[in-house]
C-alpha distance (Angstrom), angle and dihedral (degrees) to the residues before:
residue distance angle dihedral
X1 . . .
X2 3.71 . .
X3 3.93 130.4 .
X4 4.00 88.5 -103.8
X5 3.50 91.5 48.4
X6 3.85 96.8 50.7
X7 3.82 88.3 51.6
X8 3.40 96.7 45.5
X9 3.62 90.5 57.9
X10 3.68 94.2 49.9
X11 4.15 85.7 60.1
X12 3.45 86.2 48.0
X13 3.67 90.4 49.0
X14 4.11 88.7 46.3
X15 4.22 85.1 52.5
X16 3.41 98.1 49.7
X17 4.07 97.3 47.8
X18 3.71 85.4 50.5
X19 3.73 94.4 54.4
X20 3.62 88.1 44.2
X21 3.61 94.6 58.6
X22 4.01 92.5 39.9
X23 4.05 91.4 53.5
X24 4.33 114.2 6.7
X25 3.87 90.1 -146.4
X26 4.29 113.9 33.1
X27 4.05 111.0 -175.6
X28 3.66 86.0 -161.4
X29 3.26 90.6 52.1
X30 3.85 93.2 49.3
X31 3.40 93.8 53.1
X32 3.56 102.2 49.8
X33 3.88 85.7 50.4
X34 3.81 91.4 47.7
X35 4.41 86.8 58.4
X36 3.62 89.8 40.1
X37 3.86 85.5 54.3
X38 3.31 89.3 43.9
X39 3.82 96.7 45.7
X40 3.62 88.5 60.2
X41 3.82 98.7 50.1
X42 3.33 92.1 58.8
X43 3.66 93.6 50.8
X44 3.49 90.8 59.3
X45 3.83 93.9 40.0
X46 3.62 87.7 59.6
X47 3.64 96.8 41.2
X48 3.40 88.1 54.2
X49 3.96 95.6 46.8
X50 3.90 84.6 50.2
X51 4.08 93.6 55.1
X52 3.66 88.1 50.3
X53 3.75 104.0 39.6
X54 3.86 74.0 50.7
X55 2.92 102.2 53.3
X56 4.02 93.7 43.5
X57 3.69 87.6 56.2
X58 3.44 94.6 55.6
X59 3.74 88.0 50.8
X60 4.38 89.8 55.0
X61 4.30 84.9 43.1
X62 3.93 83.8 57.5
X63 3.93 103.6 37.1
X64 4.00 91.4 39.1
X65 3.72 89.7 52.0
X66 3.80 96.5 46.4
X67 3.81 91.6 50.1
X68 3.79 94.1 49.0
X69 3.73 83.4 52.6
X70 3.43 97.6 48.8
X71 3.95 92.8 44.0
X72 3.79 88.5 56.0
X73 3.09 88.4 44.7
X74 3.91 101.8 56.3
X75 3.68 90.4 42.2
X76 3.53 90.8 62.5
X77 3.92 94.1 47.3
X78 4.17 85.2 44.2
X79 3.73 89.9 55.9
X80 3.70 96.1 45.1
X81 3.92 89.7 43.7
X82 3.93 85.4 55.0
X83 3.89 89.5 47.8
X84 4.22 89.0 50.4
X85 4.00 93.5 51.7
X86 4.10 92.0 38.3
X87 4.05 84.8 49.0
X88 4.18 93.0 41.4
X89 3.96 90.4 46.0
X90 3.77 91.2 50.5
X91 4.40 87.5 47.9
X92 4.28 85.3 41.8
X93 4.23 91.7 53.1
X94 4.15 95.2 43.8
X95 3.94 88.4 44.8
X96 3.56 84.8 51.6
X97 3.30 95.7 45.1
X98 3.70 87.9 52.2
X99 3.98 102.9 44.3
X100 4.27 78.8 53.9
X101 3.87 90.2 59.5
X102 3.25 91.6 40.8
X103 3.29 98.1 53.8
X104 3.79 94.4 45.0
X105 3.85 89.7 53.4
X106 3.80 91.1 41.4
X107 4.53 83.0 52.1
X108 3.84 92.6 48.6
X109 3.74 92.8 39.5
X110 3.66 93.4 54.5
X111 3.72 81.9 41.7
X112 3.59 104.5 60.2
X113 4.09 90.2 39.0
X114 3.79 96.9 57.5
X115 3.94 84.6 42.6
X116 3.89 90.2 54.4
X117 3.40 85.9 44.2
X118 3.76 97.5 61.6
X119 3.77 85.5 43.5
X120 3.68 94.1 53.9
X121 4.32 86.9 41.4
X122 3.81 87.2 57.5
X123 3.73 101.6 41.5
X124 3.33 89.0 49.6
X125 3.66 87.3 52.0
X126 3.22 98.0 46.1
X127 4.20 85.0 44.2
X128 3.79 86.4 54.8
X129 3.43 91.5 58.9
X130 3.54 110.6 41.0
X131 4.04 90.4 50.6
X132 3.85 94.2 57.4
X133 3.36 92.7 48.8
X134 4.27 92.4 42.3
X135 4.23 73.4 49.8
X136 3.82 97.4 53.5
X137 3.70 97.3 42.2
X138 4.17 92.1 50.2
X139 3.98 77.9 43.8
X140 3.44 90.3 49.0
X141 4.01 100.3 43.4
X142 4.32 90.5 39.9
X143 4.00 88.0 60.0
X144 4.30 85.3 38.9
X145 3.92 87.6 49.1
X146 3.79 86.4 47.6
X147 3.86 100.7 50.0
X148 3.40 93.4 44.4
X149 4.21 96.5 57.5
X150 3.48 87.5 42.7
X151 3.68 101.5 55.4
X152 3.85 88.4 39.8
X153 3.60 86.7 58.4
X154 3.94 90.6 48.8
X155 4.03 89.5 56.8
X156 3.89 85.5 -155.5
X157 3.60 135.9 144.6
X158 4.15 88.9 -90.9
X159 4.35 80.5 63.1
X160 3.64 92.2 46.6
X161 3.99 90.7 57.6
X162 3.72 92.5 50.7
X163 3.96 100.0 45.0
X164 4.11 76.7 57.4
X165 3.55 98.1 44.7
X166 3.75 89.5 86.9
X167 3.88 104.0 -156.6
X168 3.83 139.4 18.9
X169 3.48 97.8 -88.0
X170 3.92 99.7 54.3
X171 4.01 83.0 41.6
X172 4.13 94.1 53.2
X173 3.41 83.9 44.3
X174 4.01 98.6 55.6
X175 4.42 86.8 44.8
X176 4.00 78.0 51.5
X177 3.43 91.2 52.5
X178 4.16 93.8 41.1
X179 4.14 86.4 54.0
X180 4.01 82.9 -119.9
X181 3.84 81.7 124.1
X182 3.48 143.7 25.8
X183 3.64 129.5 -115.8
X184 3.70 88.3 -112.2
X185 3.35 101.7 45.4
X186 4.08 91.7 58.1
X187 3.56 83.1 47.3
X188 3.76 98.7 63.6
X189 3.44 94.6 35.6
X190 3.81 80.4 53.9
X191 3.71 93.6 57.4
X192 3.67 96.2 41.6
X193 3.45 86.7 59.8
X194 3.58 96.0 46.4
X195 3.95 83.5 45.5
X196 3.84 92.4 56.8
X197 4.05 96.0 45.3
X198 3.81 84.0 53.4
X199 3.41 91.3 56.8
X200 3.82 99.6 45.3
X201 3.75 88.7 44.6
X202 3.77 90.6 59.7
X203 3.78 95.5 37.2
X204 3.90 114.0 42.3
X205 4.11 93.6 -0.7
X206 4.00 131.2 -110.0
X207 3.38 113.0 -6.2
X208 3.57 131.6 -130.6
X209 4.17 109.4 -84.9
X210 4.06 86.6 -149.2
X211 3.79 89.6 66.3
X212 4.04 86.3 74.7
X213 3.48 93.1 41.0
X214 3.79 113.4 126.2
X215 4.09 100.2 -143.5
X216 3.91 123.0 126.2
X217 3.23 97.0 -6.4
X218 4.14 99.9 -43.4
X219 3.93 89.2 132.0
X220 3.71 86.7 61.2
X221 3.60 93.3 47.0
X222 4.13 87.2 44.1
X223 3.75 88.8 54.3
X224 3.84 98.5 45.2
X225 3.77 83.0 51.4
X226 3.56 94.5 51.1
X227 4.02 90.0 41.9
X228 3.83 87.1 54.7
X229 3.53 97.3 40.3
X230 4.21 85.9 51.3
X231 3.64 88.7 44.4
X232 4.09 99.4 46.8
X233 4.55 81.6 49.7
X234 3.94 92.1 45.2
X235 4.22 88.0 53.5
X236 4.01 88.9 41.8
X237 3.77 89.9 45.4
X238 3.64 93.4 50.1
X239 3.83 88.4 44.5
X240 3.32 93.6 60.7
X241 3.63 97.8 44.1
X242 3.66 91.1 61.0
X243 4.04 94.6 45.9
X244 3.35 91.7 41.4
X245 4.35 87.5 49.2
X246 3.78 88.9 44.2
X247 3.94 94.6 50.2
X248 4.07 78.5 56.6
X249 3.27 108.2 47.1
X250 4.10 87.9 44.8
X251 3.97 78.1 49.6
X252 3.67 91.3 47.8
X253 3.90 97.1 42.7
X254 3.66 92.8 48.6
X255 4.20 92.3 45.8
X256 3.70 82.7 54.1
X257 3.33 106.1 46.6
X258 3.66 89.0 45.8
X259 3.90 92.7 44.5
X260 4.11 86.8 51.3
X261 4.03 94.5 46.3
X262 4.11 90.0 47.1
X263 4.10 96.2 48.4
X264 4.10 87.8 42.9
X265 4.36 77.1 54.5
X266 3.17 96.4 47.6
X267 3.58 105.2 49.5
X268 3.98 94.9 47.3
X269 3.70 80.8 48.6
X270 4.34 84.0 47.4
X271 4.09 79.5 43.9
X272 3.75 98.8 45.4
X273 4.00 87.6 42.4
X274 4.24 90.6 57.9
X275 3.60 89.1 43.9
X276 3.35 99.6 48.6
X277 4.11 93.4 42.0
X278 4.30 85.6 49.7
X279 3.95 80.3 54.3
X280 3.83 94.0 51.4
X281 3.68 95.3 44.5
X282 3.77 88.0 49.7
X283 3.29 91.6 45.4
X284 3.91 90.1 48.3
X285 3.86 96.5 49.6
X286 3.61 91.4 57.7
X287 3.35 92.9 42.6
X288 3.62 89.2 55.7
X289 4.05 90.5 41.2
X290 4.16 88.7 49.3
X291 3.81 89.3 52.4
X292 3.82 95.9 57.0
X293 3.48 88.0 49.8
X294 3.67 98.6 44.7
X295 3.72 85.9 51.3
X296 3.85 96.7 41.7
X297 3.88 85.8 56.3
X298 3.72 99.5 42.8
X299 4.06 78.8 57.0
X300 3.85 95.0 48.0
X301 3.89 99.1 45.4
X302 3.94 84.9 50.8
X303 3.81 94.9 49.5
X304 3.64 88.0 41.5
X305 4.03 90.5 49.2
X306 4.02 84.3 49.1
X307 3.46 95.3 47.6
X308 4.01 104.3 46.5
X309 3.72 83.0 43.4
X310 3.99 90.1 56.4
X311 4.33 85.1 46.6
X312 3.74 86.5 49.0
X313 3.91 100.6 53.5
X314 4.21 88.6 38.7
X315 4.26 85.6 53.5
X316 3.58 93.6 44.3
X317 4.00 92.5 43.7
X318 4.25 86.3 49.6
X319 3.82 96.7 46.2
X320 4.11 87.8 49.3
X321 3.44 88.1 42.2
X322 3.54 90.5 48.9
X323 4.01 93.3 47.8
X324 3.78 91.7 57.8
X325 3.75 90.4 50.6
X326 3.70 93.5 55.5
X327 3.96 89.5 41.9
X328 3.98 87.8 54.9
X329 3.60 84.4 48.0
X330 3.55 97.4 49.0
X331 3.57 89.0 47.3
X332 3.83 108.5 51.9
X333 4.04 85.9 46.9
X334 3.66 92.7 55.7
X335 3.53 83.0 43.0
X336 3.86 99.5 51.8
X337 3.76 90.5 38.4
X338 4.03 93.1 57.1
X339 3.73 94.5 46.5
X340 3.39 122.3 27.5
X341 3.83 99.7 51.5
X342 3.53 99.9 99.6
X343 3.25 98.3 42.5
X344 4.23 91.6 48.1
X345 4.02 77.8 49.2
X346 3.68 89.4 60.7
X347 3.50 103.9 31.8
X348 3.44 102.0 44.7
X349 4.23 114.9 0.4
X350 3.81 130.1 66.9
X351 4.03 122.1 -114.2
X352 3.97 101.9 -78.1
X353 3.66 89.4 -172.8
X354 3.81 97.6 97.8
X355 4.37 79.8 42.9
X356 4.04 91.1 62.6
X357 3.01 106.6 39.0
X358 3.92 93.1 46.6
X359 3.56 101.5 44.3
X360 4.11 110.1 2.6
X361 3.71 87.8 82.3
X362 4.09 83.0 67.1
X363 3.17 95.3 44.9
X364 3.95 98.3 48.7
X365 3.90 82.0 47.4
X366 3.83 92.0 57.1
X367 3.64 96.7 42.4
X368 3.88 89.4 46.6
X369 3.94 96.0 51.0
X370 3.85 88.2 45.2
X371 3.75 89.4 49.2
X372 3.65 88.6 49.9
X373 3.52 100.8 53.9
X374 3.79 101.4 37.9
X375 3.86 90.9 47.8
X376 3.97 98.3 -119.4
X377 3.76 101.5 155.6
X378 3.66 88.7 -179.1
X379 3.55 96.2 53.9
X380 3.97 92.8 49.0
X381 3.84 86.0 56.5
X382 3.52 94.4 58.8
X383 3.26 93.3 47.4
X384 3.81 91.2 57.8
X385 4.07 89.6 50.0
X386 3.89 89.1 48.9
X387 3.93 83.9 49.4
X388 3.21 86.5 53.9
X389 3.65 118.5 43.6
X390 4.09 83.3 46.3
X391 3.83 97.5 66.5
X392 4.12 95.1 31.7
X393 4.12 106.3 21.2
X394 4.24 110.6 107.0
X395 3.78 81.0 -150.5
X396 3.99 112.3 30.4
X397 3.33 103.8 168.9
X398 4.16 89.6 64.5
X399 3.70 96.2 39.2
X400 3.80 86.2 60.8
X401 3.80 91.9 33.6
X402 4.16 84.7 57.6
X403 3.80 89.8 40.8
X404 4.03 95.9 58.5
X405 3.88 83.7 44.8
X406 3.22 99.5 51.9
X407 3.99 86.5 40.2
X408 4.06 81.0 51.3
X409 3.37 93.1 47.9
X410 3.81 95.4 51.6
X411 3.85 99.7 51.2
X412 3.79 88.8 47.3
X413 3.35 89.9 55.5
X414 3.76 87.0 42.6
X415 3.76 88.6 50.7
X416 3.51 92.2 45.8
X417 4.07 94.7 52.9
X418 3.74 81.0 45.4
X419 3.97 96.4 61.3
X420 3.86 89.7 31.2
X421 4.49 81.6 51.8
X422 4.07 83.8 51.4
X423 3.30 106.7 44.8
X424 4.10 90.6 47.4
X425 3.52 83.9 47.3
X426 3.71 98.1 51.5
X427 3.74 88.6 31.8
X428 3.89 91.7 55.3
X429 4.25 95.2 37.1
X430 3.90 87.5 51.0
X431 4.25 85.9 49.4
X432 3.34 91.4 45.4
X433 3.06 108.8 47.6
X434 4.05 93.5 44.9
X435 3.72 83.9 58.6
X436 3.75 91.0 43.5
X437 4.12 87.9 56.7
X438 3.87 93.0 29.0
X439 4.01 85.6 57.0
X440 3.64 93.4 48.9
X441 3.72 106.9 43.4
X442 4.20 79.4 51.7
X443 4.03 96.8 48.9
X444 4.47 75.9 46.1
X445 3.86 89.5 53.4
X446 3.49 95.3 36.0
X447 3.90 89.4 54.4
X448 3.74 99.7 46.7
X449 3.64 84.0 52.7
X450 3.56 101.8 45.6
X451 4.55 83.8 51.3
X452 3.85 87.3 40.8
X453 4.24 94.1 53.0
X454 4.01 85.0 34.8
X455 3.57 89.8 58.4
X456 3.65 97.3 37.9
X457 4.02 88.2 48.0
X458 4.04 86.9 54.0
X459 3.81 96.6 49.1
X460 3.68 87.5 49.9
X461 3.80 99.7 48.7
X462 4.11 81.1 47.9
X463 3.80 94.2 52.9
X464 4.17 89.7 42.2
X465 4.17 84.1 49.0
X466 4.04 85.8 56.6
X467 3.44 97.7 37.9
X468 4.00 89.5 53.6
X469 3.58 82.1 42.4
X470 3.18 97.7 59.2
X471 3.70 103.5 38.5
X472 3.97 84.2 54.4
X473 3.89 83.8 56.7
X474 3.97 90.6 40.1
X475 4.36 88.0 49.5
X476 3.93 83.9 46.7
X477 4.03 94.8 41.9
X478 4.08 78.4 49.6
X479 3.50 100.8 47.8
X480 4.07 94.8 46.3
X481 3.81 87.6 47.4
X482 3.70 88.3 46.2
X483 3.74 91.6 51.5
X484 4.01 97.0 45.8
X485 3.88 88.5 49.1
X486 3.67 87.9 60.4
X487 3.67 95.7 46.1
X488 4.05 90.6 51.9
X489 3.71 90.8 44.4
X490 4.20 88.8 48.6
X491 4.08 89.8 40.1
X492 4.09 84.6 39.8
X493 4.33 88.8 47.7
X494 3.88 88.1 45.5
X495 4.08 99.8 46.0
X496 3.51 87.4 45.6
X497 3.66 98.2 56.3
X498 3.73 86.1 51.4
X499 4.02 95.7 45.2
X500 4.27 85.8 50.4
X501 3.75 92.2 43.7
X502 4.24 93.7 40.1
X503 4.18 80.3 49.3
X504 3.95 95.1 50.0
X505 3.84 90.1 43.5
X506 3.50 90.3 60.4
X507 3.35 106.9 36.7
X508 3.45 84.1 54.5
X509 3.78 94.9 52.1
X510 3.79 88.5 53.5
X511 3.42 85.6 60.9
X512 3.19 114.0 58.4
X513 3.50 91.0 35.9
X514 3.90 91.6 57.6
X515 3.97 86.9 43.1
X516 3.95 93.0 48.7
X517 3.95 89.7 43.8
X518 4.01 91.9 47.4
X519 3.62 99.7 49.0
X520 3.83 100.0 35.4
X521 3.94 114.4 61.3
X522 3.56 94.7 164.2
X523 4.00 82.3 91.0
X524 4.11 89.6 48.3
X525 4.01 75.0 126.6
X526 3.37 93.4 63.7
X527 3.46 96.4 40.9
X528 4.03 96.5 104.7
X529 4.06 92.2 56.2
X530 4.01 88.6 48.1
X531 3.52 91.6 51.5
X532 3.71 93.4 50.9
X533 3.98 85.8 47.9
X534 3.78 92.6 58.5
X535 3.92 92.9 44.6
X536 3.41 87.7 51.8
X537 3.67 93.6 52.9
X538 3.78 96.3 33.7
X539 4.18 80.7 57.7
X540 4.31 90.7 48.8
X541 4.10 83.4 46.7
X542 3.34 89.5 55.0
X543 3.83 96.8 45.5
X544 3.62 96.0 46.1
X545 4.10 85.8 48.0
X546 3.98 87.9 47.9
X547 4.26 87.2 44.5
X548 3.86 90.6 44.6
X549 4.27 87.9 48.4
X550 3.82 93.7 49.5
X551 4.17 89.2 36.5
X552 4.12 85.1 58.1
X553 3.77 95.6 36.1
X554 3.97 85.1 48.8
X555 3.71 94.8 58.8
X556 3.39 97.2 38.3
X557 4.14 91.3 54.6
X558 4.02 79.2 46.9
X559 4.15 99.9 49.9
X560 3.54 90.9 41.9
X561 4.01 93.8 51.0
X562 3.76 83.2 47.6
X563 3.40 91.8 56.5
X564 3.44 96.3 48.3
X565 3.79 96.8 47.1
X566 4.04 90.6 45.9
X567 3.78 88.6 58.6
X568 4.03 98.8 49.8
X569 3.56 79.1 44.8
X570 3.63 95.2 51.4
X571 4.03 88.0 39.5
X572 3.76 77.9 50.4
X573 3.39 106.8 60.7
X574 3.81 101.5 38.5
X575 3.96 85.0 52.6
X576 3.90 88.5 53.2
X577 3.43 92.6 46.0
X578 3.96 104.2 50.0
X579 4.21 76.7 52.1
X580 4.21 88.4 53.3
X581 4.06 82.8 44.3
X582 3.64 100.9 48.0
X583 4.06 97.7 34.3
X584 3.76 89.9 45.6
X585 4.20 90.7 47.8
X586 3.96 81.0 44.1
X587 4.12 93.6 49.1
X588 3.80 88.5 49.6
X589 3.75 98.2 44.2
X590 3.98 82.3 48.9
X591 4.34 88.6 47.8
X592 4.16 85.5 53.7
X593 3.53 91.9 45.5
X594 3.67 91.3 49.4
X595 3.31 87.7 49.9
X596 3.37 100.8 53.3
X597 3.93 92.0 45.5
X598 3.53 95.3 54.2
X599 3.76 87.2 47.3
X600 3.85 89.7 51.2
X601 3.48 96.2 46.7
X602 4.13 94.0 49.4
X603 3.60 75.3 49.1
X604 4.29 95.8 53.3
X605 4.16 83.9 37.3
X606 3.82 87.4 62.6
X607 3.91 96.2 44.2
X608 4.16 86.5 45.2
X609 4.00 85.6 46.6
X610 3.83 89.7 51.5
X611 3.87 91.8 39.2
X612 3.62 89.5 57.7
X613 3.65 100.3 45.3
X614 4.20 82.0 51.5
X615 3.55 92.0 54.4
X616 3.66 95.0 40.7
X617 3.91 78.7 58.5
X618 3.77 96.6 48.9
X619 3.99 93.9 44.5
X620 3.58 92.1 62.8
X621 3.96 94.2 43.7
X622 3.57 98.0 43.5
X623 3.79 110.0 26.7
X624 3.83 109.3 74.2
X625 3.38 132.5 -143.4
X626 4.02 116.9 -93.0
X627 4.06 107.4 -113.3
X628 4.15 114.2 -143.2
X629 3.56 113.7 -94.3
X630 4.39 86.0 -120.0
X631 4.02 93.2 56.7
X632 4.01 91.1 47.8
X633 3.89 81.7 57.8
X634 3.52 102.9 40.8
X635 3.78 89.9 48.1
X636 3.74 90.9 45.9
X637 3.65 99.6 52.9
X638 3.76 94.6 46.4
X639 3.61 90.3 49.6
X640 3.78 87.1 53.6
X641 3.62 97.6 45.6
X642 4.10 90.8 54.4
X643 3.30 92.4 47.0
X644 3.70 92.3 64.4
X645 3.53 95.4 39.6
X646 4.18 89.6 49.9
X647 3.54 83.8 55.9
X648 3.84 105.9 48.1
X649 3.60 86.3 51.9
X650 3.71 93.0 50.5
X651 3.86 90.4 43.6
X652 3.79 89.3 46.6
X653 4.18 91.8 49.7
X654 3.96 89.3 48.1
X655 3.85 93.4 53.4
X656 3.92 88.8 52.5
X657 3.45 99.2 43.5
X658 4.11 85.1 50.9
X659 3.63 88.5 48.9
X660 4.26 89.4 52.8
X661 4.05 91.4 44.9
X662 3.98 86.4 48.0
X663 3.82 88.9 57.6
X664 3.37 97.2 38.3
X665 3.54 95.2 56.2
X666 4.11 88.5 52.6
X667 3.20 98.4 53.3
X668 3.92 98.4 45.2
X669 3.41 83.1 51.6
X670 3.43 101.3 53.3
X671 3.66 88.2 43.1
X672 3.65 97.3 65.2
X673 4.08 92.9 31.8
X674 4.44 80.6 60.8
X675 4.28 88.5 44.1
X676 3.97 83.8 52.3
């Protein structure tokens, strides 16, 4: 309350003890204490209203801003929860792309091996079969050979019948005969025979009938042919048996390992597709979860927004409603004041004529000095009015009455601007300063965010730099492998050409060696170093067919290890690149969000700048100046001391005007006791 206030209330104390010692109960009086009662309750009503609509406020400010957070915030984690399942679904359909070749290549593998299995089953077979029969016939011929020296050597009649047997038939038949050999073996000799002439007929044409002949000794000759001949196609039938089972075991060996290698693949690719479909449905249960809450927030900050709207319009309708109840109030005291004091004088107060004009001189005095020396320039007008409307006023005592009223009046509307100046002042600080903190913690957030998507954006431009990096080195890795497969296949194409022309060049040389040596026995001399001739080349046949085997086997192993290592590449690369695709699309998203942070917080900087410069403004309206500690005294003390002085004088002007009514009412009563 200010210093004009508290004096004005002591005059209006001074007024009212007056009028209770003209009249002991004043309806007027009541009734202007009632409204000033009533003045005051609403005050406080509304002052109370205003803390908590305030306070409820403060509470939507709060809520509202940690629901807008939390919205942003779940749309973030929604869109990167959409990017996670997009990415996982992309990593589920190429590992399912990859178990499917897999398991195709696995299928044919298996495939070719258990058909080069049955192969290998029925050449061995057929291998098994052809070398014990080779093995009975050079059986067969051996024991023939044998006979046939040792009944030469006899010179008996058994000799005799073979000399004259005349060819190998007649002469297998006779050792038939003599139980020297069984049915069978003169059979397969029979065939070999048969066997060989087939082949001479269709190499070098007919052959001579007199090389079967069985004179001097031919039939021996024939036989150690044939034995030779059986012999040289046992070793080349064995030779090919074991190329022909180390092509397939190279075959088999490589199948395998390539079978092994493909179902280790495919079930990490089985392992990586669980793992990455448990990721999914994670990532699809809380995306799920996040958009019930997203929604279920959305809801709540619009209910909210509703509902501290509704509080706002019902506060705003009470404080007006409580303004024009004050102004009615106001009104109909001012009104009451103004025109009912004379008639209050005569209904209900004594004549306070004598009163002022006796004492209110002192009193004006007093209230003028004090006026004076604290500096109350309102105080010293009144005074001046009171002066006044004592020495000119046809009715003093309600001039002044109407003066203090009005005076009244004024410092309660004073006061009242005063509280109504406070609570907009604490009302606005309280605002301001929320948004002041509100603002800062946001350009804080905004900030960490815009260094935590910054960073983020960095790492993944680093990662997409090594992933290009190393797909460049993958493309170049490719492209060397590429080029050193076709320089094995070309060197592989060229040796091979050689190995099948070295192999025909000596199988043909064995040929026409074995033919020349066959038909011509005029070299039977020479027969030893030709034999060692063809062994020789039968071994370099043998070796080049061995070379030519490994050579093939070789390339294949290499091809198919090609093969394999293009397609992990190739698996590879597309893997790298959906990570360039989606980290690049995830660096940009990050570059726009950035953007729009940094934009947002230039935008919360310039709302904090303006904040600031408003409560800059506000400070120096509302926050006051301290007073020293010595002027609070001084002030206090006089304040005190006039106080008791304006109320000894008041005190001292009742007791005379009591004294004047006292005599008064004597003498009129005498008066009218004489006219009796």
């Amino acid at each position: 309350m200010t210093k004009a206030a508290r004096f004005g209330m002591l005059l209006l104390f001074s007024l009212q003890f007056m009028t209770a010692q003209a009249s002991e109960t004043s309806p007027i009086t009541k009734v202007l204490q009632l409204m000033s009662d009533m003045q005051a309750k609403i005050i406080s009503e509304g002052e109370a209203a205003h803390a908590t609509y305030t306070e409820f406020a403060e509470m939507c400010e709060e809520r509202s801003k940690n629901l807008q957070f939390e919205i942003k915030t779940q749309k973030a984690e929604v869109a990167e929860l959409k990017a996670t399942i997009d990415e996982e679904t992309a990593l589920g359909a190429s590992l399912d792309t990859k178990v499917g070749e897999l398991s195709e290549s696995i299928a044919t593998d298996e495939a070719d091996l258990k058909a080069a299995t049955e192969i290998r089953a029925k050449e061995s077979a057929d291998f098994s079969a052809e070398e014990k029969e080779l093995s009975e016939v050079i059986d067969a011929l051996q024991r023939a050979i044998s006979i046939l020296e040792r009944e030469m050597a006899k010179h008996g009649a058994s000799m005799m019948q073979l000399k004259n047997a005349g060819s190998l038939e007649k002469t297998l038949a006779l050792l038939v005969e003599a139980s020297s050999l069984t049915s069978a073996d003169a059979k397969g000799i029979s065939a070999l025979v048969q066997t060989q002439q087939a082949s001479d007929d269709s190499d070098m044409g007919a052959p001579d009938p007199a090389v079967y002949k069985g004179q001097s000794g031919g039939i021996i000759d024939t036989l150690g042919d044939l034995l030779e001949k059986a012999e040289s196609q046992l070793n080349e039938l064995r030779n090919k048996e074991t190329a022909s089972l180390h092509e397939f075991q190279m075959l088999k060996q490589s199948l395998d390992d390539k079978i092994k290698y493909e179902t280790k693949e495919m079930a990490e690719a089985k392992q990586g597709i669980a793992a990455s479909n448990e990721k999914k449905a994670t990532a699809e249960g809380d995306l799920e979860m996040t958009s019930k809450n997203l929604a279920e927030d959305v809801t709540a900050l619009g209910e909210l927004h509703h509902e501290c709207l509704s509080k706002a319009q019902d506060y705003e309708a009470e404080t007006k409603s409580r303004g024009e109840e004050l102004k009615a109030i106001a009104t109909a005291k001012k009104v009451i004041t103004e025109t009912t004091s004379g008639a209050a004088d005569l209904s209900y107060g004594l004549n306070q004529i004598s009163f002022l004009q006796s004492g209110g001189f002192k009193a004006v005095r007093f209230l003028h000095d004090l006026a004076q020396k604290e500096k109350l320039p309102a105080l010293a007008q009144l005074t001046l009015r009171m002066d006044s409307a004592i020495r000119n006023s046809d009715d003093p005592f309600a001039k002044v009455k109407g003066l203090i009223a009005d005076m009244i009046e004024t410092l309660q509307a004073q006061a009242e601007a005063d509280a109504t100046e406070k609570a907009y002042c604490d009302k606005e600080l309280a605002e301001t300063n929320a948004k002041k903190d509100e603002k800062t913690i946001e350009i804080k957030k905004l900030s960490t965010k815009i260094d935590s998507m910054t960073s983020r954006s960095a790492q993944l431009k680093t990662e997409v730099a090594e992933l290009e990096k190393s797909l460049s080195a993958l493309a170049k890795a490719q492209a060397e492998m590429d080029k050193l497969r076709l320089e094995e296949k070309e060197e592989y194409t060229k040796a091979k050409a050689a190995m099948e022309a070295g192999i025909k060049g000596v199988q043909l040389a064995l040929k026409v060696l074995r033919d020349y040596y066959a038909k011509d026995k005029a070299h039977a001399a020479d027969e030893g170093g030709g034999a060692g001739i063809i062994g020789l080349l039968e071994v370099v046949e043998s070796d080049f067919s061995k070379g030519l085997i490994e050579m093939t086997s070789t390339e294949e192993s290499a091809q198919a290890t090609y093969d394999q290592e293009t397609k992990d590449n190739e698996i590879e690369k597309t893997t790298k690149e959906q990570d360039v695709k989606y980290k690049s699309e995830e660096a940009a998203g990050l570059e726009k969000t950035t953007a729009e942070a940094t934009s947002d917080k230039a935008g919360v900087q310039e709302e904090l700048d303006a904040v600031n410069e408003y409560l800059k403004t506000i400070e120096e309206r509302c926050i006051a100046k301290a007073e020293p500690y010595e002027e609070r005294v001084r002030r206090r003390e006089a304040e005190l001391k006039g106080l008791r002085e304006g109320l000894a004088i008041l005190e001292e002007e009742t007791s005379e005007s009591l004294l004047q009514r006292s005599s008064r009412r004597i003498l009129r009563g005498a008066r009218q006791h004489k006219l009796a």
